[in-house]
C-alpha positions as CSV (number, residue, x, y, z in Angstrom):
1,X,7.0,-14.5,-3.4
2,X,8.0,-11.3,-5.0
3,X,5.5,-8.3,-4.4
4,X,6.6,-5.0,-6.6
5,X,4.6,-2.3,-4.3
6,X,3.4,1.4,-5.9
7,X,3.4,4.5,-3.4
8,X,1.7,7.5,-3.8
9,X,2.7,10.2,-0.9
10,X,1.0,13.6,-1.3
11,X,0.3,16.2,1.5
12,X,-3.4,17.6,1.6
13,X,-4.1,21.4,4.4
14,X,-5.2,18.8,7.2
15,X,-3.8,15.9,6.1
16,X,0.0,13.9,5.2
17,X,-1.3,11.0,2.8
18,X,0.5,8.0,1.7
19,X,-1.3,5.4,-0.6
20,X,-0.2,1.8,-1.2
21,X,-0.8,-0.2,-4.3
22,X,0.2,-3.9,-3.3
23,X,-1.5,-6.6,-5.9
24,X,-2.0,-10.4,-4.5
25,X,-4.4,-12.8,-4.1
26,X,-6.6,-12.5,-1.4
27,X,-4.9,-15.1,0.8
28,X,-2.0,-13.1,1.4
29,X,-3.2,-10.2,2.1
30,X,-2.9,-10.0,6.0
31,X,0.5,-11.0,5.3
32,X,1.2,-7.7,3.6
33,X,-0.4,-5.5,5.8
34,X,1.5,-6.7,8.7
């Protein structure tokens, strides 16, 4: 299984933010946060 992954990393006055766009079906999902 391929997963093509999008991240956004942008830095906020409190805060160091990074946001991850992974598509999949449901059932892998524990798989691609771990």
């Amino acid at each position: 299984i391929t997963i093509d992954i999008a991240l956004w990393k942008f830095e906020t006055p409190k805060y160091y933010v990074t946001v991850i766009d992974a598509p999949g079906h449901r059932d892998f999902i524990k798989n691609m946060i771990t």
